[in-house]
N, C-alpha and C positions, 0 to 999 in steps of 0.2 A: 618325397616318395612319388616316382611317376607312377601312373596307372595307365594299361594299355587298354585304348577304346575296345569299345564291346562290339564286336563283327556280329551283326545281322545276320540269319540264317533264312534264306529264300524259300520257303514252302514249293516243291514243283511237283509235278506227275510227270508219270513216261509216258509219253508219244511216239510209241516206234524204238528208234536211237536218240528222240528230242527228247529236252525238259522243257516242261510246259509251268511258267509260274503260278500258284495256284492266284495272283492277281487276275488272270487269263480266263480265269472259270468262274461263269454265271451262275451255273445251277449244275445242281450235283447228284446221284444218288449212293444208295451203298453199293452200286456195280458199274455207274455211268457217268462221264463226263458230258455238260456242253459248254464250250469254249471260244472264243471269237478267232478268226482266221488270221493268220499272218498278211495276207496276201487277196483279200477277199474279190470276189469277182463284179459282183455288185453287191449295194451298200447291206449291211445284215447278215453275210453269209457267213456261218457259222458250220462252226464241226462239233458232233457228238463222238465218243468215243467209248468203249468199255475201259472201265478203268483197267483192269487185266489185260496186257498186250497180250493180244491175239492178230495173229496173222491173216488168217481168211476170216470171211463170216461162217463158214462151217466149222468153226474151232471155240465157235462159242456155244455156251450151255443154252438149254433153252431159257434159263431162268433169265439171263443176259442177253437174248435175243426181245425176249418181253421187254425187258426195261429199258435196253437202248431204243428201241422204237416208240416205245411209249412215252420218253423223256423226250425223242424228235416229235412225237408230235406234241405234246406240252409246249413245248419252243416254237414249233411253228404258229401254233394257234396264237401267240403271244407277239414273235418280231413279225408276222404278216401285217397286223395293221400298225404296229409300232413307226414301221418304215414306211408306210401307205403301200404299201403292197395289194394287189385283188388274189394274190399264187400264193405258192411253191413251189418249186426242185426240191424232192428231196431225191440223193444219186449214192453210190457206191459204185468205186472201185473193187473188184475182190481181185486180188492179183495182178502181177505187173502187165499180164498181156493187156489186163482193163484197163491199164493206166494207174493202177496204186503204184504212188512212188514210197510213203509211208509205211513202212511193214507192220501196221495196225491198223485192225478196221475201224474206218470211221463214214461218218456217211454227213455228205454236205449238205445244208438247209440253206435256202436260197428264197428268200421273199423276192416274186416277181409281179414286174408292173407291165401292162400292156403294150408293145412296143420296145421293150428295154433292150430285145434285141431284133435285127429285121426280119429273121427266120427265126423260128421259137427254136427250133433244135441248136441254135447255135451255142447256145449257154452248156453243152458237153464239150464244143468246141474248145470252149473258153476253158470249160475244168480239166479240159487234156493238155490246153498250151500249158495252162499253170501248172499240172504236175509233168509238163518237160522241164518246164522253169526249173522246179523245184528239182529233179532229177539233175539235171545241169548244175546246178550250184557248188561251187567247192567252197564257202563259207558262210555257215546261215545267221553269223550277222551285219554281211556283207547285204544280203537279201532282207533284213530289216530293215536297211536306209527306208522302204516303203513304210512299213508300221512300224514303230518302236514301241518299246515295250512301253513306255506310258502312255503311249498310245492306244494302243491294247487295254491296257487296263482300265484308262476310262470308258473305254467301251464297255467292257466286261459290268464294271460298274456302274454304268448307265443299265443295261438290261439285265441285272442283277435286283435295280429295287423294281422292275418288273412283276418279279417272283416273288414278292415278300408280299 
């Protein structure tokens, strides 16, 4: 009698049009994700998201505008010295004219170090090239050769027992 292997079923969340595996997510609430970056800008930059795709930030309730914010800053007080960080960025896109290439709001936390870049405004620069990048892409895991997903996930899981 053969028996056909047992296929693994991937836990994921929606990001937009992505699936995000929940390996990917550090810390969570009952309305928010925070998640490690595909494509981080510098080292720790991380994405919070509502779990509920929503499209602008005006699309979310107020109860979800508390808790994504409140979950960023939970995160940031956490990977700022994690990564020797003395900052943060935290930024939003709301719409594509801002550069959201993602049709869900999420908002970027970025531990910053003095110097990290030579103009301090440059680090929007850098989060608008990466979401042309990302707009440009016609296969997203072509654009993983940078992080792979276990890549990711030990991330995820390095600042995961942050939180515990």
């Amino acid at each position: 009698m053969s028996s056909t292997p047992e296929i693994k079923q991937v836990e994921t969340h929606q990001f937009g049009p992505y699936k995000i595996r929940t390996s990917e997510v550090f810390l969570s609430t009952p309305l928010s994700l925070a998640m490690v970056n595909l494509k981080p800008v510098v080292p720790g930059h991380v994405l919070i998201i509502p779990r509920r795709v929503a499209l602008r930030f005006q699309d979310l309730s107020h109860e979800e505008v508390a808790d994504i914010w409140t979950l960023a800053q939970r995160v940031g007080s956490v990977i700022e010295p994690h990564f020797g960080a003395v900052s943060l960025t935290f930024a939003i896109q709301d719409g594509a004219a801002a550069g959201q290439t993602v049709p869900h709001v999420h908002i970027h936390c970025l531990p910053r170090k003095m110097g990290d870049f030579e103009n301090n405004d440059e680090v929007y620069d850098k989060i608008d090239e990466h979401a042309e990048q990302m707009k440009e892409r016609l296969d997203l895991d072509k654009e993983r050769v940078v992080r792979t997903p276990d890549e990711m996930a030990a991330e995820a899981a390095e600042l995961r027992v942050l939180f515990t």
